[in-house]
C-alpha positions in Angstrom: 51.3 135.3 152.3 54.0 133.0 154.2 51.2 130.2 154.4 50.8 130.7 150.6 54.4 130.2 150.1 54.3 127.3 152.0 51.7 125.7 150.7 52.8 126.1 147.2 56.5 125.3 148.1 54.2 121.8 149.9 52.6 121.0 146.8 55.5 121.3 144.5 57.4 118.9 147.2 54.7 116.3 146.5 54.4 116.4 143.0 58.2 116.0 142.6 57.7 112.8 144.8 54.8 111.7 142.4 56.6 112.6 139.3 60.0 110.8 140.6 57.3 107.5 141.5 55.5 107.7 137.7 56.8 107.2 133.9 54.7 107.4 131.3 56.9 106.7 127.7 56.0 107.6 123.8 57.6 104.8 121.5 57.0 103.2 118.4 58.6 102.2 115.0 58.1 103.3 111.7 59.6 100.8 109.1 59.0 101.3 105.6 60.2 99.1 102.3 59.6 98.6 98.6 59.1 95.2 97.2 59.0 93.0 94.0 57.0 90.0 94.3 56.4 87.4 91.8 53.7 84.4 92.1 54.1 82.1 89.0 53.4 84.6 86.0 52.1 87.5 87.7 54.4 90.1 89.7 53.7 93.2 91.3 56.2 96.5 92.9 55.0 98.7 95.7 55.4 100.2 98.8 55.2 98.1 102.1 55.1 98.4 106.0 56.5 96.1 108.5 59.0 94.1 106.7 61.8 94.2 109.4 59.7 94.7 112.3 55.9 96.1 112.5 55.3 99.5 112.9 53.3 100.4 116.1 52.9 103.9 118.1 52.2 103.6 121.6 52.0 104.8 125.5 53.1 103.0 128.1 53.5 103.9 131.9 54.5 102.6 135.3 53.9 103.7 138.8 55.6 102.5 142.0 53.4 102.4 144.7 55.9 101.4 147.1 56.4 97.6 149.1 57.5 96.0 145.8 54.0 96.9 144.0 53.7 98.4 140.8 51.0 99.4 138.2 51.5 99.6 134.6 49.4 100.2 131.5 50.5 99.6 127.8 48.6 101.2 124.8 50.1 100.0 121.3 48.7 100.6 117.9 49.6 99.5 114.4 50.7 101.6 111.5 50.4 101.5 107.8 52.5 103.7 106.8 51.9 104.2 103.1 48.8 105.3 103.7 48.5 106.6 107.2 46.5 104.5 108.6 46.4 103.6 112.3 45.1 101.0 114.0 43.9 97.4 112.8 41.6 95.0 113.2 41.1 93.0 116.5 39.2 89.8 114.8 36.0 91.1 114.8 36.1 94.4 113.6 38.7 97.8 113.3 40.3 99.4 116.0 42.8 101.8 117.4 44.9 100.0 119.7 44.6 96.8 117.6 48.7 95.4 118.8 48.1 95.6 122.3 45.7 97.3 124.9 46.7 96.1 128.7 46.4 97.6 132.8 49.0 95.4 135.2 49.9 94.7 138.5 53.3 93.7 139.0 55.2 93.1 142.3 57.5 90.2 143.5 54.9 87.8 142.7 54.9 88.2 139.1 52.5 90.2 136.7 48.8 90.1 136.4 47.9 91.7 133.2 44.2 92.0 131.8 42.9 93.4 128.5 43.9 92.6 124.5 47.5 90.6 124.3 49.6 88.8 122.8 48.6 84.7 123.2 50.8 82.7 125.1 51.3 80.1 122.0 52.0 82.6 119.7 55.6 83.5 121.0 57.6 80.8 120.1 56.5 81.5 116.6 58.4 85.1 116.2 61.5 84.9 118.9 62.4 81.5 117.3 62.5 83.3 114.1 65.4 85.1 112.7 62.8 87.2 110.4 60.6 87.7 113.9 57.7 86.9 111.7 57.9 90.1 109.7 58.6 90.5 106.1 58.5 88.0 102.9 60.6 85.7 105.0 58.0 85.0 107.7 57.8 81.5 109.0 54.1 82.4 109.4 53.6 82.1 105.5 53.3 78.5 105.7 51.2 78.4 109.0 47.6 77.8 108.8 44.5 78.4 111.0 42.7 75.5 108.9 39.4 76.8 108.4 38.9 76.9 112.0 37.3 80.4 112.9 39.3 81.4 115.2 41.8 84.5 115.5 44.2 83.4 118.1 46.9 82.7 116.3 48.7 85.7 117.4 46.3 87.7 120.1 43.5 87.7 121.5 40.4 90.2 123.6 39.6 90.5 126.9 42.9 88.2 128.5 44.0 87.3 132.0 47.2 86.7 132.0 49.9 86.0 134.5 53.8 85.9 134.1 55.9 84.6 136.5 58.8 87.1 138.6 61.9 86.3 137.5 63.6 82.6 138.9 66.9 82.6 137.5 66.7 81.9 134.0 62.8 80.3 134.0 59.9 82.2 132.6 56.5 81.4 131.7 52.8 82.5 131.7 49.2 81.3 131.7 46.4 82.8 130.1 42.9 82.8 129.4 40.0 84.9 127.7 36.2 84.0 128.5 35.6 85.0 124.7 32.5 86.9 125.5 30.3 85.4 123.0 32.1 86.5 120.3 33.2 83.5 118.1 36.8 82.1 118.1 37.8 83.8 121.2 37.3 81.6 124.1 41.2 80.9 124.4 43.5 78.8 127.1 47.0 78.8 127.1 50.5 78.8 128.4 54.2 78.9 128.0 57.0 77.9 130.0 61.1 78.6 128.9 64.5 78.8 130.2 67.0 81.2 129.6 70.5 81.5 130.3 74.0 82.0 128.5 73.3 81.1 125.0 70.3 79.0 125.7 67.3 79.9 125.1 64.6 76.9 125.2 60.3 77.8 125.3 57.3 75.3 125.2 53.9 76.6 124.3 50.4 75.3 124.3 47.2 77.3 123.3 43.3 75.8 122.9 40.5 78.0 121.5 37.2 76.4 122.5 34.7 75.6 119.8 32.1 78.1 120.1 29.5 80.3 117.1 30.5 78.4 113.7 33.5 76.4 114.5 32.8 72.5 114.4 35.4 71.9 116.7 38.0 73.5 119.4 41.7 74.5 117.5 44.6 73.5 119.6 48.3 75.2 118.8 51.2 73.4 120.1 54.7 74.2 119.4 58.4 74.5 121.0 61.4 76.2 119.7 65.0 77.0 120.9 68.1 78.9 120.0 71.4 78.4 120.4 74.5 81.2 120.6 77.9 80.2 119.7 79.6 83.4 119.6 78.3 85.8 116.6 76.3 82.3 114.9 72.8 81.6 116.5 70.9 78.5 115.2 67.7 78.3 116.0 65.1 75.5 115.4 61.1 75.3 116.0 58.6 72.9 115.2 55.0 73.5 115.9 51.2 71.7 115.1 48.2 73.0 114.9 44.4 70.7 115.3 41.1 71.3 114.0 38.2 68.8 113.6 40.1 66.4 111.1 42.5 68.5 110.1 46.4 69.0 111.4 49.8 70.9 110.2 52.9 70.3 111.1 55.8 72.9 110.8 59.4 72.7 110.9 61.8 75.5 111.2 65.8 75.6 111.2 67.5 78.9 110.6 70.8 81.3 111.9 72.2 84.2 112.3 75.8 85.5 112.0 76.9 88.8 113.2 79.8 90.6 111.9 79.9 94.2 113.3 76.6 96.3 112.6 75.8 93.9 110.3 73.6 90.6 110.9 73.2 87.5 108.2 69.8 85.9 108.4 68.9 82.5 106.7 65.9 79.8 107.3 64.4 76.9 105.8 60.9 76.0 106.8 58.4 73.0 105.7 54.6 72.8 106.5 53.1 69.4 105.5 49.4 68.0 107.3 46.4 66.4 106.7 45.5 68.2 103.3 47.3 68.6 100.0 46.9 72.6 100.7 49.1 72.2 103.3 52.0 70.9 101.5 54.9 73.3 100.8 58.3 74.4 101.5 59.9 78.2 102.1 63.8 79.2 102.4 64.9 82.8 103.0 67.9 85.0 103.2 68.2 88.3 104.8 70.5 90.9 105.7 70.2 94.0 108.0 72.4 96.9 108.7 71.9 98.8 111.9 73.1 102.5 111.3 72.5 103.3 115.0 70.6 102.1 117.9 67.5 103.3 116.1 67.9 103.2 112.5 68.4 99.6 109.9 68.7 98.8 106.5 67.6 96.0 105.4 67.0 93.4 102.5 64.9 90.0 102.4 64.4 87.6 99.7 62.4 84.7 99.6 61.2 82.0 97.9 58.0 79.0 98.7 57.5 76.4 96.7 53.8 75.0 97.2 53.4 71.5 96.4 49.9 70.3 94.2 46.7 72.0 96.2 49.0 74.2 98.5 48.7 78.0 97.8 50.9 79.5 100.1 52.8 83.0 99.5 54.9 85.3 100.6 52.2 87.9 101.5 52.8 91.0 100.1 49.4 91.5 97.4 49.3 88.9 96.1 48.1 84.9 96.0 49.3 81.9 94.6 48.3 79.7 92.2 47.7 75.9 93.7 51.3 74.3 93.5 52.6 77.6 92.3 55.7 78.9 93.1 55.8 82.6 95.5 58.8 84.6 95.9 59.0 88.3 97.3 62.1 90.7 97.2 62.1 94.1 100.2 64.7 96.6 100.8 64.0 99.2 103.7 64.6 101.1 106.4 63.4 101.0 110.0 63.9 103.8 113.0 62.6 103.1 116.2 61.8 105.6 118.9 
């Protein structure tokens, strides 16, 4: 009986230690909206998801294995809220974990991190953006993949990636995905930043190889940086993108002014390149009160104006006429957990 006792009294000991060594975390955000858009002569209400930030549910975990060494994993999918859908597509066909699906091993060396991510070049695109790429005023409404087969833009399957530790206020990774066959996948990229006070300042460079239909590799190039000075933040970004015979340029300039729980949000951004299509011109205006630590109103309006050929919009159902003119209207409400 007293060997029992201690055996059980032993066993509880050690999962205590395990527990106290382990973490595994529930999050997401649920952010819903409704929306008026208007493209020339045709508008449209409804319902929309991820206008502030995108809605995601996820698992992610860490366990200290002692010496510095840890191991982490990081399940994360997408949400549609109006519907209930979960999940999303991964570039070549629909999945759960669609946002992010990664095992690490970090330590004083950095972070080694395998599986579906994020691509290197695609940062700069959303932290030098007051809109974080979400919502009608998304700086990724006038950014183009030009035809070229690929679905890097944002993430990518089967990554290696490494980040550095932290070095004061440098950061950076490196990445790479074999692509497996599969077309538009065979990526290569990195990024490299500095951060400190109210500077923050990031280069990024991504290639995706040519390989199944594309006629040529597409390279992604792009640097942005922000500036603090007290409650303003301007912020500025400029990025190009290469395919075959094709190229777009992008310029961004935009702020942010806080007064309170309440952040102003503004940006002008231009896309001009190689083709006609490419031609057009977006500002936006925002506002966003945050109720809590969780919880945000918010409100976005914006408006493109596409030059002859271009038919870019502000993504929420529908498209644009050539040289048309695209302008969306959201007001919503986001809770995070």
């Amino acid at each position: 009986m007293k060997k029992s006792l201690l055996a059980l009294a032993a066993l509880t000991a050690f999962a205590g230690v395990a527990s106290a060594q382990s973490s595994v975390t529930l999050f997401g955000i649920v952010d819903q909206s409704v929306f008026w858009t208007k493209n020339d002569n045709t508008s449209l209400k409804g319902v929309a998801s991820n206008q502030l930030n995108s809605n995601r549910l996820g698992f992610r975990g860490v366990e200290d294995m002692g010496g510095g060494l840890k191991a982490g994993f990081w399940l994360e999918a997408g949400m549609t809220n109006e519907t209930g859908a979960v999940g999303g597509s991964n570039g070549f066909g629909s999945v759960m974990f669609n946002r992010r699906s990664t095992v690490s091993l970090m330590g004083n060396f950095g972070e080694v991190r395998i599986g579906r991510d994020y691509t290197p070049s695609f940062w700069n695109y959303t932290i030098f953006d007051p809109f974080g790429t979400n919502g009608p005023g998304s700086m990724l409404n006038l950014v183009n993949p030009l035809g070229g087969g690929n679905v890097t833009l944002v993430r990518d399957n089967s990554t290696v990636g490494y980040f550095l530790p932290a070095m004061g206020g440098l950061y950076g990774q490196l990445q790479m995905a074999a692509g497996q066959g599969l077309q538009g996948q065979k990526y290569q990229g990195g990024r490299l930043g500095y951060a400190a006070g109210p500077l923050n300042v990031a280069a990024a460079y991504g290639k995706t190889s040519q390989t199944g239909a594309m006629i040529d590799g597409y390279t992604d190039k792009n640097i942005g940086a922000s500036y603090a000075f007290g409650p303003a933040t301007l912020i500025g970004q400029y990025s190009k993108r290469d395919y075959s015979s094709l190229d777009q340029k992008t310029w961004l300039i935009a702020g942010t002014y806080a007064i309170g729980a309440s952040t102003l949000k503004a940006s002008f951004t231009k896309s001009n390149g190689s083709s006609s299509a490419l031609q057009a011109k977006q500002w936006a205006v925002g506002y966003q009160y945050d109720m809590s630590k969780r919880t945000a109103l918010y409100t976005t309006y914006s408006s493109i104006n596409n030059d002859t050929g271009a038919a870019m919009n502000v993504g929420l159902g529908l498209g644009s006429v050539a040289g048309g003119k695209s302008q969306g209207l959201v007001l919503g409400v986001r809770h995070a957990f």
